[in-house]
DRENDO-1510 file (C-alpha; in Angstrom, 1 decimal, always signed):
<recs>
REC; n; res; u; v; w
REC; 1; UNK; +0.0; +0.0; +0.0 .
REC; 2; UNK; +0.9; +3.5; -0.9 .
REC; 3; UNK; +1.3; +5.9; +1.9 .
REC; 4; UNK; +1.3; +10.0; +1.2 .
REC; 5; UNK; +2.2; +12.7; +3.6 .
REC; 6; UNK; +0.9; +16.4; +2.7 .
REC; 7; UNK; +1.8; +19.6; +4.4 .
REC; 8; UNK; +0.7; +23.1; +4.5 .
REC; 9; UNK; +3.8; +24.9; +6.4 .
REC; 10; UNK; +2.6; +28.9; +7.0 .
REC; 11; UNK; +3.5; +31.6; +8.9 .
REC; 12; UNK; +2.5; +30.6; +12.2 .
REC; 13; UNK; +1.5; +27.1; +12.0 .
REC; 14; UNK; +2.0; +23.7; +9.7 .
REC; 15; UNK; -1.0; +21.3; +8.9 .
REC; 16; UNK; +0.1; +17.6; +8.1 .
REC; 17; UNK; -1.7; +14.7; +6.6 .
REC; 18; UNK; -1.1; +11.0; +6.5 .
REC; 19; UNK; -3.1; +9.3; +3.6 .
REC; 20; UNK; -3.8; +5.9; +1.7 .
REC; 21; UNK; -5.1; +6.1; -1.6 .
REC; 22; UNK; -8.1; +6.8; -0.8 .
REC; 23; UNK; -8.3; +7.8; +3.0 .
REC; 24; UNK; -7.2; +10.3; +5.3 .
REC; 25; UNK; -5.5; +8.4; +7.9 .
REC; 26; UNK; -4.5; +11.4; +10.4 .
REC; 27; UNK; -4.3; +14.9; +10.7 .
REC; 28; UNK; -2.2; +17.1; +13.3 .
REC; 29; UNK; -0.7; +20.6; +13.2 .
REC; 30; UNK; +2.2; +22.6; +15.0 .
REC; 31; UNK; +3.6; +25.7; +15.0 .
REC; 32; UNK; +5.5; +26.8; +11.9 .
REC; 33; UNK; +8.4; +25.2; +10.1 .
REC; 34; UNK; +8.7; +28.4; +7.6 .
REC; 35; UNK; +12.2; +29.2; +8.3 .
REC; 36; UNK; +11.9; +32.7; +7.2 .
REC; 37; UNK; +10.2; +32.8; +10.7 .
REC; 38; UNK; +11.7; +30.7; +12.8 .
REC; 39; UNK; +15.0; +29.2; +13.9 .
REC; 40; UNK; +16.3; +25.8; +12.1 .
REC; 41; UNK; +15.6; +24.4; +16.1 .
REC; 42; UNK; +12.2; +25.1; +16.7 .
REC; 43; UNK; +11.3; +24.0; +12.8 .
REC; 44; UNK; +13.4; +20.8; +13.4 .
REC; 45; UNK; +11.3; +20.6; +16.6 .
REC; 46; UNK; +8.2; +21.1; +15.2 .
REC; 47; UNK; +8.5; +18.9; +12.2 .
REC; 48; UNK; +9.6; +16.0; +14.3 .
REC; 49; UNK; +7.2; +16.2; +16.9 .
REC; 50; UNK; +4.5; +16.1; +14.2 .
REC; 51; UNK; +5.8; +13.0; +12.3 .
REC; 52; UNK; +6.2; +11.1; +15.6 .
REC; 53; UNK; +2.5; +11.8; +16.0 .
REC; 54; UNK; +1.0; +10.9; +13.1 .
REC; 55; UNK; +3.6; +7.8; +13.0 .
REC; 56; UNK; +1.9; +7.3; +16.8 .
REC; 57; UNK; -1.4; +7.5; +15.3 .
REC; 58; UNK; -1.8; +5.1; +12.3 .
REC; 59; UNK; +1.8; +2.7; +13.2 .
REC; 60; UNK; +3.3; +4.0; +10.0 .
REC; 61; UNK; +6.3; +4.7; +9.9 .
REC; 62; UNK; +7.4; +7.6; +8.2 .
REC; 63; UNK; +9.9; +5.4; +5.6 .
REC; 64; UNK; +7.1; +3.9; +4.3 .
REC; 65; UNK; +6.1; +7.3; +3.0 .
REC; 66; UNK; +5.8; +7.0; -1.1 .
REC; 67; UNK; +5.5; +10.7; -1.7 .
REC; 68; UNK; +5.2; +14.2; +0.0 .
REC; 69; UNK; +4.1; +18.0; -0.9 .
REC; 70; UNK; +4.6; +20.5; +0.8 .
REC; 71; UNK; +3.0; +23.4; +0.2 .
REC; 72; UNK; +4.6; +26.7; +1.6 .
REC; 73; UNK; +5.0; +30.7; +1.6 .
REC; 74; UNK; +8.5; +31.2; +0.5 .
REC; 75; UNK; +8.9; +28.6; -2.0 .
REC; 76; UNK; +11.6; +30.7; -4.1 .
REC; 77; UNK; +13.9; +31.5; -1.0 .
REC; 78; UNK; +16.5; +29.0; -0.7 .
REC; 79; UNK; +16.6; +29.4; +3.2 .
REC; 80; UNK; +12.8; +28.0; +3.1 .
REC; 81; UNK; +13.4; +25.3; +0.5 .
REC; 82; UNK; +17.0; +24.4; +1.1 .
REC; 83; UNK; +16.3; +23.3; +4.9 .
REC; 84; UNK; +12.8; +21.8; +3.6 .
REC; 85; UNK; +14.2; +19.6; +1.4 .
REC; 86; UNK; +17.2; +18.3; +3.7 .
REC; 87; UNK; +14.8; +18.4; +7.1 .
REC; 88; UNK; +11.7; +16.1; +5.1 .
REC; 89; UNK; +14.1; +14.0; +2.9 .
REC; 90; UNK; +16.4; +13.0; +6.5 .
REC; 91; UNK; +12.9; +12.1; +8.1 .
REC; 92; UNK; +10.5; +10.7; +5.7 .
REC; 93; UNK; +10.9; +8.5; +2.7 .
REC; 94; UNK; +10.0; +8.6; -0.9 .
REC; 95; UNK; +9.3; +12.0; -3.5 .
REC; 96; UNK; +9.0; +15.1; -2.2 .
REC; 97; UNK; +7.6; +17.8; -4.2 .
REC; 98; UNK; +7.5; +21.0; -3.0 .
REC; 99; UNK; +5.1; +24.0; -4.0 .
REC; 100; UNK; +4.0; +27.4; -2.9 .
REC; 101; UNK; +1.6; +27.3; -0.1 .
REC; 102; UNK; -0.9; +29.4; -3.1 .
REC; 103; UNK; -0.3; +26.8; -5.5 .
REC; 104; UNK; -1.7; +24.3; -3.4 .
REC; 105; UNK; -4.7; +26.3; -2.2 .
REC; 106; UNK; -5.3; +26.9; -6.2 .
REC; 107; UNK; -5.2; +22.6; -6.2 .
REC; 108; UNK; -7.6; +22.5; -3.2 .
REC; 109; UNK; -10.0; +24.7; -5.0 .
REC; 110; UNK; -9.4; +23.6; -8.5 .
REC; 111; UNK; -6.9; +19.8; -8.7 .
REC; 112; UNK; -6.0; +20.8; -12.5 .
REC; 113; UNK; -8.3; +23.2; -13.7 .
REC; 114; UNK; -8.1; +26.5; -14.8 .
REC; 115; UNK; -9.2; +29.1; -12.2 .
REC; 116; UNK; -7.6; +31.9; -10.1 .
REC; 117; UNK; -7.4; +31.3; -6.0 .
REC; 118; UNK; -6.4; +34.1; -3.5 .
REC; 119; UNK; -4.8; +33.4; -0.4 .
REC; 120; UNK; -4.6; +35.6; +2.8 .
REC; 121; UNK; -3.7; +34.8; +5.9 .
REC; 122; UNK; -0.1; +36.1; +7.7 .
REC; 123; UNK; +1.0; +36.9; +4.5 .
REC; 124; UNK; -0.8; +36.6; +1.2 .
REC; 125; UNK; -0.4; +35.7; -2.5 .
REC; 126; UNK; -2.5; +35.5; -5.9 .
REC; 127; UNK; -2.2; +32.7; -8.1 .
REC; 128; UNK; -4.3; +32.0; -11.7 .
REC; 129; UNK; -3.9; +29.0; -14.1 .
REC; 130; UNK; -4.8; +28.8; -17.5 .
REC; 131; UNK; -6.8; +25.3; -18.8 .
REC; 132; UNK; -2.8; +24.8; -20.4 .
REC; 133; UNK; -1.2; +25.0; -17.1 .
REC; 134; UNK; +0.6; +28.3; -17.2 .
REC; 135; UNK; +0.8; +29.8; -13.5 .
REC; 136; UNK; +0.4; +33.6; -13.5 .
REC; 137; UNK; +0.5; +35.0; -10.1 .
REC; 138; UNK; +0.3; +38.2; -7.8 .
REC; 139; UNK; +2.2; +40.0; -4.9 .
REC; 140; UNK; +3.5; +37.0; -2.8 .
REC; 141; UNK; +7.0; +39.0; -2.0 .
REC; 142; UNK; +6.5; +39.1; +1.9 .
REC; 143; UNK; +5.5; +41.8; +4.7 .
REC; 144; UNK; +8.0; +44.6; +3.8 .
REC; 145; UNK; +7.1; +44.5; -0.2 .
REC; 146; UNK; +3.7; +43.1; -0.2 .
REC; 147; UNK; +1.6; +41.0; +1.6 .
REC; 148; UNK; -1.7; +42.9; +0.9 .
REC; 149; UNK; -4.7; +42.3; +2.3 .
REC; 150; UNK; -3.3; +40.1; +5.1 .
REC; 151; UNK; -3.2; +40.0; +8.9 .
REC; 152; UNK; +0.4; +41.6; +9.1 .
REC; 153; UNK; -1.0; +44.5; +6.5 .
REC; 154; UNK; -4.2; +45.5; +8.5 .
REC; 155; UNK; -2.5; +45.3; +12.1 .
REC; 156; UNK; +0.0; +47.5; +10.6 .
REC; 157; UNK; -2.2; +49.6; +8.8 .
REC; 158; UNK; -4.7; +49.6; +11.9 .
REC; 159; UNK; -1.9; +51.1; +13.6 .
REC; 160; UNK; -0.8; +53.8; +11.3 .
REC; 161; UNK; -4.8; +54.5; +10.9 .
REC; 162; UNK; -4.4; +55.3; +14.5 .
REC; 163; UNK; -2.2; +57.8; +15.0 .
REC; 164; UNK; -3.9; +59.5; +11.7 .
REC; 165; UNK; -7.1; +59.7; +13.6 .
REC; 166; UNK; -4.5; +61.4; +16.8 .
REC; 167; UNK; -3.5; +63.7; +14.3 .
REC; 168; UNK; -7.0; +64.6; +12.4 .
REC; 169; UNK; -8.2; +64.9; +15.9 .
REC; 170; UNK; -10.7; +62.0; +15.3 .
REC; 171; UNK; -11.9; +59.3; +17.7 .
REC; 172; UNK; -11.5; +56.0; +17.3 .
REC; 173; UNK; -12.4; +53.0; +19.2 .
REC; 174; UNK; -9.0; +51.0; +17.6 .
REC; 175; UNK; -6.5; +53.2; +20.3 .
REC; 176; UNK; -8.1; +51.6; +23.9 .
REC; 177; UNK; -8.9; +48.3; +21.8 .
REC; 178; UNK; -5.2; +47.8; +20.7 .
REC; 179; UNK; -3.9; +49.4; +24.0 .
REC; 180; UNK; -5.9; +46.7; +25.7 .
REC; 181; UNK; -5.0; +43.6; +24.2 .
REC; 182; UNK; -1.3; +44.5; +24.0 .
REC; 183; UNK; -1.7; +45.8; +27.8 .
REC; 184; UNK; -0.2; +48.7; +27.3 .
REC; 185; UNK; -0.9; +51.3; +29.6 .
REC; 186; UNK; -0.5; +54.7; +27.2 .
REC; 187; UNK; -0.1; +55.9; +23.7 .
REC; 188; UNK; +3.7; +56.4; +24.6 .
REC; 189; UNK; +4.2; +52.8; +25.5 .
REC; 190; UNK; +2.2; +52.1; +21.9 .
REC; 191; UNK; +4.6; +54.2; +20.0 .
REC; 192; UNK; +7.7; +52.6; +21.6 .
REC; 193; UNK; +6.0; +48.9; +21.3 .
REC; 194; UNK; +5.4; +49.3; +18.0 .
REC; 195; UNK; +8.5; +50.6; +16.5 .
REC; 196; UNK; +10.9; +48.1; +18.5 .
REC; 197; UNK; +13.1; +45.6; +16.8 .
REC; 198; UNK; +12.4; +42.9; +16.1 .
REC; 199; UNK; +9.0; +43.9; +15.5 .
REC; 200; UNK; +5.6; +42.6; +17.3 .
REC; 201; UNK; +3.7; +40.4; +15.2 .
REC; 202; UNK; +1.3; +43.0; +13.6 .
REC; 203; UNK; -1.4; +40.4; +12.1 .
REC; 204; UNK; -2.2; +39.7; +16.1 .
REC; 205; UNK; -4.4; +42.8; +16.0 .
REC; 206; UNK; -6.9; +41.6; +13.2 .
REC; 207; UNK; -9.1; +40.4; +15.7 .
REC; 208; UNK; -9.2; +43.3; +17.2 .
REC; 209; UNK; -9.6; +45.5; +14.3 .
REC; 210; UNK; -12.3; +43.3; +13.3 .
REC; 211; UNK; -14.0; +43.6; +16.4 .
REC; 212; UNK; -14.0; +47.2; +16.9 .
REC; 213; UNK; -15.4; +47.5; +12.6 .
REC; 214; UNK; -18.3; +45.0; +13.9 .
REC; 215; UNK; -18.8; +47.5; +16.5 .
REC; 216; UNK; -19.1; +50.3; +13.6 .
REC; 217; UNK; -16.3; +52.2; +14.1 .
REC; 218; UNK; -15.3; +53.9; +11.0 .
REC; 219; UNK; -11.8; +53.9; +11.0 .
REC; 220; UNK; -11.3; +50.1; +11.6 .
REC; 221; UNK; -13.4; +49.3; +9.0 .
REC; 222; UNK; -11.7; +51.7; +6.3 .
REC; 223; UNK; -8.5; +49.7; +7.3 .
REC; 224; UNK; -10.1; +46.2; +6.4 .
REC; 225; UNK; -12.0; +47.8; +2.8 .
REC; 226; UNK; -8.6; +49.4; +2.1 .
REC; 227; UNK; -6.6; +45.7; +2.1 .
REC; 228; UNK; -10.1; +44.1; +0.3 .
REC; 229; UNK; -9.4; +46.5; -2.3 .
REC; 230; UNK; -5.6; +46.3; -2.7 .
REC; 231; UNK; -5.9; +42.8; -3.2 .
REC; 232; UNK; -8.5; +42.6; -5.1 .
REC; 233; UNK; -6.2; +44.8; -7.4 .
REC; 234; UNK; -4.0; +41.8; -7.4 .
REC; 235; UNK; -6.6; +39.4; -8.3 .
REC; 236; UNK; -7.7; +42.4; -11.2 .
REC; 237; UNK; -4.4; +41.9; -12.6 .
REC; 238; UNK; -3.8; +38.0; -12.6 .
REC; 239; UNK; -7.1; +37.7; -14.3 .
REC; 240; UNK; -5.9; +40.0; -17.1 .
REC; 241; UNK; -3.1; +38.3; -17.7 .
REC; 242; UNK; -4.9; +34.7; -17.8 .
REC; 243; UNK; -6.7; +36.5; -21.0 .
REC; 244; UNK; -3.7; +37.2; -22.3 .
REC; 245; UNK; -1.9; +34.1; -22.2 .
REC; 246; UNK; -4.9; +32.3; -22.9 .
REC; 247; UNK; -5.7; +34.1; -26.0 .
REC; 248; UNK; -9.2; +34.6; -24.9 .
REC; 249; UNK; -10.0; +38.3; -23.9 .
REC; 250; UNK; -13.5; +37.0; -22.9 .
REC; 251; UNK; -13.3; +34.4; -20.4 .
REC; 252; UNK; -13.2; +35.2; -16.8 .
REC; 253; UNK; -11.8; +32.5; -14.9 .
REC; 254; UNK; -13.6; +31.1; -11.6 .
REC; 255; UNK; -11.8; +32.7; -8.0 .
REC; 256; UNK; -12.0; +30.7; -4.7 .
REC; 257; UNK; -10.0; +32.0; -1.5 .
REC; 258; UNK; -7.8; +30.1; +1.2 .
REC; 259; UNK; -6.6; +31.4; +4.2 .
REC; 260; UNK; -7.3; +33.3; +7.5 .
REC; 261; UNK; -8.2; +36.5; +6.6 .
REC; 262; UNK; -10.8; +35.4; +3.5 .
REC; 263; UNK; -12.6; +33.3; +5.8 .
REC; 264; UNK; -13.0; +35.2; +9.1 .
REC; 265; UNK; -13.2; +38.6; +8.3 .
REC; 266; UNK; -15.9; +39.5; +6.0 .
REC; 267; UNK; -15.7; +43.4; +5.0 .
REC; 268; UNK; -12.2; +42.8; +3.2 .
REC; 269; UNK; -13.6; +39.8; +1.6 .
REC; 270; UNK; -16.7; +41.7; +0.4 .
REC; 271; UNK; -14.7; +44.7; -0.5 .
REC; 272; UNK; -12.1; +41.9; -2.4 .
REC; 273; UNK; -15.3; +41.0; -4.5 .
REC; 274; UNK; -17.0; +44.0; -5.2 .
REC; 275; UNK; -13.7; +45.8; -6.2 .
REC; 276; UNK; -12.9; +42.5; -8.9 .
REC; 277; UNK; -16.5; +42.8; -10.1 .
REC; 278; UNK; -16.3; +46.5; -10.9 .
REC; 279; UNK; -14.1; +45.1; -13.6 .
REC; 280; UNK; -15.2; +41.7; -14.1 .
REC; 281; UNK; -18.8; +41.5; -13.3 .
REC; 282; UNK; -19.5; +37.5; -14.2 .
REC; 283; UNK; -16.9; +36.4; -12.1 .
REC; 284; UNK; -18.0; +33.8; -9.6 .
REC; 285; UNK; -16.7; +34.2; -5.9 .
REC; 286; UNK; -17.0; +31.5; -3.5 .
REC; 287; UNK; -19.1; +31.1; +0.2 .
REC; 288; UNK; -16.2; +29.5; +1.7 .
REC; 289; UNK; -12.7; +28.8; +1.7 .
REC; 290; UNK; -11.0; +26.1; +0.9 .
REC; 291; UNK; -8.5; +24.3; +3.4 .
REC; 292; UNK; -5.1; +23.9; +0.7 .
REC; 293; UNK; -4.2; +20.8; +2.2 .
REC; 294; UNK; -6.3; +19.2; +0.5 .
REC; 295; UNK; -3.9; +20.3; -2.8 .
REC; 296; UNK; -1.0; +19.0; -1.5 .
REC; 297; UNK; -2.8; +15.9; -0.7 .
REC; 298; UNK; -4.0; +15.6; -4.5 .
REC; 299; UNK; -0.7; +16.6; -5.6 .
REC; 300; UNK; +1.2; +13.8; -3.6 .
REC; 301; UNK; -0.7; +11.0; -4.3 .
REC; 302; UNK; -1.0; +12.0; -8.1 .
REC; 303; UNK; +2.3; +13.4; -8.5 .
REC; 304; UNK; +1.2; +15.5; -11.4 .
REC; 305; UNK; +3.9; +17.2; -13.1 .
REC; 306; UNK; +4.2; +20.9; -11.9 .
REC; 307; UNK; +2.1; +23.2; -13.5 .
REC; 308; UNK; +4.7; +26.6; -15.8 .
REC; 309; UNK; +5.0; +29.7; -15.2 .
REC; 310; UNK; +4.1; +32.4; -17.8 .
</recs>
C-alpha cells in the first residue's frame, strides 16, 4: 500500500496529513516550520514532533512514505526550500515535491483546472492557471514589499490609521482596543512597542480590528475595505493576464479564497469582491474557503507534473 504525507507549512502554523489512496489516515498541526520565521531548532522541533504523532497515530512509519508535498510561503527562498528539502528527505521517505503554499490552495480549489485562488492569511499571495497549465500569479513577496490584504497588512495599517485619527483629531475605538490587548498602559508605551526591533507580530491585531469595525467604528473598518481592495487589485491583474496568455479576452476564470483572513473577516472579503466585479462582473466568488491541504494531498498522491509559469 501506498502511503502520502501532505503539508501546508505557513506563517504561524503547519498542517500535516497521513493518507492511503483513498483515506485520510490522520491529521495534526504545530507551529510553523517556515524558516523565514523561525529558527532551524524550533522548525526541526516542530516537524519531528509532528511526524512522531502521526507515525503514533496510524503505526506507520514515516519510511514507508511514497510521496510528499509541501506546500509553503516562501517557495523561491533558498533558506525556506534548502532546509525543507534536507529536514523532510532526512525524516521521511519517498518523492517530495514541494510547492508554494498558493499553489496548493489553487489545487484545493481547482486539482488541475483553470481558475484563479487568492490566499490571505499572515501573509498573502494570488495565483491564476490557464486550462494549459501556465501559472500567473500576484504579490507574494512578503510583509516589507507586499503581503496585501493580510493580517500583518491590517494590524499594521490599523496602527498607522491610528495615529492618523490622533492627528486629524478623530476618535477611534481601535486606540483603547489595541492598548488593551497588547496591555499597554499609554499611547507612549504604543509608540515605543510598535517601533521596537524585532517587531511585534502586527497580524495579532486583526481580531481586534475586526471587532471594533463589527462594532461600527469607522476607521477600523476603512483599514479592512482598504486591504479588500488592494488585493483585489491583485486578483484584477492575474485575471488579465490569464486573458492574455490564454488568447481569450472574454473568459473570466472562476476565483476561490484560502486562508485566514478570506474566511474570518468579511468586509475585506466583500470589498475583495465588489472591487474585482467592478471590472469583471460574471466572475463567480465563493461562500467558503477552501483548506489547501487538500492540494497538497491531490498533488502527492497523483504526483502531477508541476504546472509553468508564464
Amino acid at each position: 500500500m501506498n502511503f502520502f504525507l501532505a503539508l501546508d507549512a505557513g506563517g504561524t502554523k503547519t498542517d500535516y496529513v497521513l493518507a492511503d489512496e483513498t483515506r485520510e489516515l490522520a491529521r495534526v498541526r504545530t507551529g510553523t516550520i517556515k524558516r523565514m520565521r523561525v529558527d532551524a531548532a524550533t522548525a526541526g522541533q516542530n516537524l519531528e514532533s509532528a511526524l512522531a504523532e502521526l507515525s503514533e497515530l496510524t503505526g506507520i512509519s514515516m519510511a514507508s512514505v511514497t510521496r510528499t508535498c509541501v506546500g509553503t510561503a516562501g517557495e523561491t527562498v533558498p533558506l525556506v526550500t534548502d532546509w525543507l528539502r534536507e529536514s523532510i528527505t532526512a525524516r521521511v521517505g519517498g518523492e517530495l515535491l514541494i510547492l508554494g503554499d498558493v499553489e496548493i490552495a489553487l489545487d484545493a480549489a481547482f486539482p488541475g483546472r483553470a481558475g484563479v485562488l487568492v490566499l490571505a492569511g499572515t501573509g498573502s499571495n494570488v495565483v491564476g492557471r490557464t486550462g494549459g497549465g501556465q501559472l500567473v500569479s500576484a504579490g507574494g513577496w512578503g510583509p516589507a514589499l507586499a503581503d496585501q490584504g493580510s493580517g500583518h497588512r491590517i494590524g499594521l495599517e490599523s496602527l498607522r490609521a491610528i495615529f492618523l485619527a490622533k492627528d486629524e483629531g478623530r476618535h477611534t475605538l481601535l486606540l483603547p482596543a489595541v492598548l488593551d490587548f497588547w496591555q499597554l498602559s499609554s499611547l507612549e508605551h504604543l509608540v515605543e512597542y510598535a517601533n521596537a526591533l524585532p517587531s511585534p507580530d502586527f497580524s495579532t491585531l486583526t481580531g481586534v480590528v475586526l471587532q471594533c469595525a463589527e462594532l461600527g467604528d469607522e476607521t477600523a473598518l476603512t483599514v479592512l475595505r482598504q486591504q479588500g481592495d488592494e488585493l483585489a487589485y491583485l486578483v484584477r491583474l492575474v485575471i488579465r493576464r490569464l486573458r492574455r496568455v490564454s488568447h481569450n479576452h472574454d473568459w473570466t476564470p472562476p476565483i476561490a479564497f484560502a486562508g485566514s483572513i478570506l474566511e474570518n473577516v468579511p468586509p475585506v472579503r466583500d470589498a475583495l469582491i465588489a472591487s474585482v466585479r467592478c471590472e469583471f462582473p460574471a466572475v463567480n466568488a465563493p461562500d467558503k474557503a477552501v483548506d489547501p491541504i487538500d492540494g497538497a494531498l491531490w498533488r502527492a498522491r497523483t504526483g502531477t507534473p508541476l504546472s509553468h509559469r508564464s
